[in-house]
Structure formats: C-alpha cells, structure tokens
C-alpha positions as CSV (number, residue, x, y, z in Angstrom):
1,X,0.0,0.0,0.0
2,X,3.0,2.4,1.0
3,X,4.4,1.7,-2.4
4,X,1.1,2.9,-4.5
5,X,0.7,5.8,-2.4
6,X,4.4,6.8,-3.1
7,X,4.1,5.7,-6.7
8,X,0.6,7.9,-6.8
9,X,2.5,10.9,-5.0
10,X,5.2,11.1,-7.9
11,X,2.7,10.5,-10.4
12,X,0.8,13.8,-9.2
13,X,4.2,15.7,-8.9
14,X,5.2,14.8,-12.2
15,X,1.8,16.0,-13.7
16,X,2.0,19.1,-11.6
17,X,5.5,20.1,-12.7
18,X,4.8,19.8,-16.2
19,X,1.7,21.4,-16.0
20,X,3.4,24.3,-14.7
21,X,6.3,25.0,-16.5
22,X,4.7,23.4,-19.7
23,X,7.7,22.5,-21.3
24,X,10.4,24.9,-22.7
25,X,8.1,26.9,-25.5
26,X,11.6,28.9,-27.1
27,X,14.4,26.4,-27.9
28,X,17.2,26.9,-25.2
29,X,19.7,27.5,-28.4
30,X,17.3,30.8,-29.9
31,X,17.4,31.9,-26.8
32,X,21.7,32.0,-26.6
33,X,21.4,33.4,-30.2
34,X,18.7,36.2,-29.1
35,X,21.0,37.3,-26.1
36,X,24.1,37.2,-28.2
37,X,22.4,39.0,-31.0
38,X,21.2,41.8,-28.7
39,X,24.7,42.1,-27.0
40,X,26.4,43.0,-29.9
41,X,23.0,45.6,-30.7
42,X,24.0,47.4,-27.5
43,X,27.7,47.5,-27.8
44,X,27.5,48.5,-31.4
45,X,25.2,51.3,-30.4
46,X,27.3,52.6,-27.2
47,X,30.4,52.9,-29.9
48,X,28.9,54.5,-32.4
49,X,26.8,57.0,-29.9
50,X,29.7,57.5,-27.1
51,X,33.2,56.8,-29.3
52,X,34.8,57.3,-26.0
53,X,33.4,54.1,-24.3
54,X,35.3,51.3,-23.4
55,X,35.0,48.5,-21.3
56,X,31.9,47.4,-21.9
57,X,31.0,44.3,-19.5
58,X,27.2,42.6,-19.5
59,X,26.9,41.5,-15.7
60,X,23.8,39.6,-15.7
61,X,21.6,39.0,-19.0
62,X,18.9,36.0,-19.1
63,X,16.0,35.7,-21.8
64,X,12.4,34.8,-20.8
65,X,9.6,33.0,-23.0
66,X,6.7,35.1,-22.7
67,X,4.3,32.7,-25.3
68,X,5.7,30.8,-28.3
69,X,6.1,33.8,-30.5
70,X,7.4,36.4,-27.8
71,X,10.8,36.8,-25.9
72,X,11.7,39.1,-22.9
73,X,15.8,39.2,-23.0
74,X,16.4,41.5,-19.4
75,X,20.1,42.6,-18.7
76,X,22.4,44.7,-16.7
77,X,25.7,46.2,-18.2
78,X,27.9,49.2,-17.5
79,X,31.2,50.7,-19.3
80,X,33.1,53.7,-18.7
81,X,33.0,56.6,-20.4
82,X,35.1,60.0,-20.4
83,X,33.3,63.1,-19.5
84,X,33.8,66.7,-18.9
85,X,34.2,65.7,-14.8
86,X,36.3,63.0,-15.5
87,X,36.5,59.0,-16.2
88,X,33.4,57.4,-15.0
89,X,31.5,54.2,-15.0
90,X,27.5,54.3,-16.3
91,X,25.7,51.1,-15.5
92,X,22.5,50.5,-16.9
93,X,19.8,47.7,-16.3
94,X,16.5,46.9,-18.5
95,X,14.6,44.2,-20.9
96,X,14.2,43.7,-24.2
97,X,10.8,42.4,-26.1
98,X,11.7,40.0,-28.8
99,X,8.8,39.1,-31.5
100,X,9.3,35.9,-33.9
101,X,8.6,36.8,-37.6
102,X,8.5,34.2,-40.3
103,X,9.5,35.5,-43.5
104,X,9.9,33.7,-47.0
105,X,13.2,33.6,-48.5
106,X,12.8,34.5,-51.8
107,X,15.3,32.1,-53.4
108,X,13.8,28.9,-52.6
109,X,10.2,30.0,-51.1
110,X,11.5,28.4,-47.8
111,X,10.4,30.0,-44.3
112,X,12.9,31.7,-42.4
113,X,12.5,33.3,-38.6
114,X,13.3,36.3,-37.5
115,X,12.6,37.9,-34.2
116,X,12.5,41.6,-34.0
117,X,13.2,44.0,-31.7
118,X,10.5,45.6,-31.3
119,X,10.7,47.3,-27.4
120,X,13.3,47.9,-25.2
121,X,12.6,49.4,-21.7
122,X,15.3,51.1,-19.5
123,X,15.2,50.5,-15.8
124,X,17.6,51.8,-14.0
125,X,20.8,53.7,-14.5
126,X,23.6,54.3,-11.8
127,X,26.5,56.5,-13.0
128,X,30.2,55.9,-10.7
129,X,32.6,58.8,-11.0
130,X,36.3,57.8,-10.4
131,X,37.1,60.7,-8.8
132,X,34.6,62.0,-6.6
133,X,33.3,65.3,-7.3
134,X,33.9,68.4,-4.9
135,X,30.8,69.7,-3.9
136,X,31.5,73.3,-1.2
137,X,29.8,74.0,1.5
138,X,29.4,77.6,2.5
139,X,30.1,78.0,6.1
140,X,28.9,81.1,6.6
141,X,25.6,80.1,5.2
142,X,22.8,80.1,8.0
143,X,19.9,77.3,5.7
C-alpha cells in the first residue's frame, strides 16, 4: 500500500510540474542566439553613440519565453565613459521584447524566422565617478 501511495504521489508531482512549466516553448539555443544577438546591438550602439566608451561588460543577462512567439531578454551592463568631470562608470539595467517573424526567402520560397526588436525598456541607470566630485559648503551660510 505504501508503495502505491508513493508511486501515486510522484505520479501527481510529475503532472504538476509539467503542467506548470509546460515544457520549454523557445528552444534553449534561440534563446543564446537572441542574447548574443542583442549584446552586440547594444555595444555596437554605445560605440557608435559615445566613441569614447570602453570596457563594456554585461553582468547579468537571461532571456524569458513570454508565449511561443514572444521573448523578454532582461540585462544589466555598465562601461566607462570619459566626460567633462572625468573618467566614469554608467551602469545601466533593463529588458528587451523580442517578437518571432517568419519570413519567405525569396530564393527557394522556404520560411525563415526572424525575431525583431520591437521594445526595449530602460530601468535603471547608476553612474560611478572615479574621482569623486567636490561639492563646497558655504560656512557662513545660515539654511
């Protein structure tokens, strides 16, 4: 009797697991290619908008199925930047929205997916001087 009930137990917890995470609905490799893909988006835009970037480091970036035609790719990065106050360190955390589009290749009339960038959302943003600026204090002021 033990045995059924234990057999009967993993039976439910096997049907409840799946039930709930429903299986992967975005291959694991689309996902690698989508977070690659939007890596290089970002860094190609931070050189070509500040040329005096550098170091540009992703420290956490992870890609969510949000349905089987919709991906939510979230991230934090940061690089350092040179500015009128100095060398400092900008570090920025948000998500992109991916949408899958099948197009026909024109060559052979095969089907072909894209996903497309079509929102990107900006969290958070921290900005690190090197060198901390001087802020004066009047001493003689009486606020």
């Amino acid at each position: 009797m033990k045995f059924l009930n234990i057999l009967l137990l993993l039976i439910v917890l096997t049907f409840t697991w799946k039930s709930f995470t429903g299986g992967m609905i975005v291959p694991e490799d689309v996902h690698v290619d989508l977070q690659d893909g939007i890596k290089k988006i970002i860094t190609n835009y931070i050189s070509e908008e500040l040329p005096s970037a550098d170091n540009i480091v992703f420290h956490k970036f992870w890609s969510e199925s949000l349905g089987e035609n919709k991906v939510k790719a979230s991230f934090v990065y940061s690089f350092e930047d040179m500015d009128q106050d100095g060398k400092s360190r900008t570090m920025i955390e948000g998500y992109a929205i991916l949408n899958k589009d099948l197009r026909v290749n024109e060559n052979n009339d095969e089907e072909i997916e894209y996903w497309t960038f079509d929102e990107l959302y900006i969290l958070d943003q921290y900005i690190e001087y090197k060198e901390g600026l001087a802020v004066s204090v009047d001493p003689t002021s009486t606020q």
